[in-house]
N, C-alpha and C positions, 0 to 999 in steps of 0.2 A: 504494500500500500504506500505509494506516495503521503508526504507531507505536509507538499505544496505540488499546486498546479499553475501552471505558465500557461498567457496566449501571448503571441508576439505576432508582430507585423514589422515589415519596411516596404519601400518604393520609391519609386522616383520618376521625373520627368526626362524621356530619355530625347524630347524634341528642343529641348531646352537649350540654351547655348550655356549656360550656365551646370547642366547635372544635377537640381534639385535635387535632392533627396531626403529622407525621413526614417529613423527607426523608431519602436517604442516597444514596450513591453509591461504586462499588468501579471502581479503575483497574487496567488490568493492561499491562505490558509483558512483553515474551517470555512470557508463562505464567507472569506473577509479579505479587505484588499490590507495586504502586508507592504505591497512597496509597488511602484510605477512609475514607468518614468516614459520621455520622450526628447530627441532632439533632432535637427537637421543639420543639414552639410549640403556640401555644391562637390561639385565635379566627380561623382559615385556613381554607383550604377544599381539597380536595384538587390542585384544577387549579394551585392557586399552588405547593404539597408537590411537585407534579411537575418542572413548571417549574423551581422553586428548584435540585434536585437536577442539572436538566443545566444550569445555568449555574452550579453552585458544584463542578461537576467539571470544566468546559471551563476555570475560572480556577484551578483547581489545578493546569495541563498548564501545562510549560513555554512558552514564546514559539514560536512557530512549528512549534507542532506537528500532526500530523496523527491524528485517533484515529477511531475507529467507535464510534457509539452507538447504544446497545440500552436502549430503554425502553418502556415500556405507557403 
C-alpha cells in the first residue's frame, strides 16, 4: 500500500518562439493535499515538463517512502 499518491503534469508550447513550458505536481496523503507545487520555464520541451514534475515530486516525499503515480 502506498502512503502517498502523486498526479503530475507538464507541457508546453512547442509553436512558440520562446518554448513555454510548465510542470506541476499535487501530493496527497489520507485524502489531503501534503504538498504542491508548480513553475514555468522557456526554451523546454514538453517530454523534459513531464519528467521534471515526477522527479520534483518523488524529492518532495519524505525518505523512505512509498507513493503511486499518476501521470500522462
Amino acid at each position: 500500500m502506498s502512503d502517498y499518491v502523486i498526479y503530475t503534469d507538464g507541457g508546453c508550447c512547442n509553436t512558440s518562439i520562446y518554448g513555454e513550458g510548465g510542470s506541476a505536481y499535487v501530493i496527497l496523503k489520507d485524502d489531503k493535499i501534503f504538498a504542491r507545487k508548480s513553475k514555468g520555464f522557456i526554451k523546454t520541451t514538453n517530454n523534459v515538463m513531464e519528467l521534471l514534475a515526477i522527479v520534483s515530486a518523488v524529492n518532495a516525499l519524505p525518505d523512505q517512502s512509498r507513493a503511486l503515480v499518476y501521470s500522462d
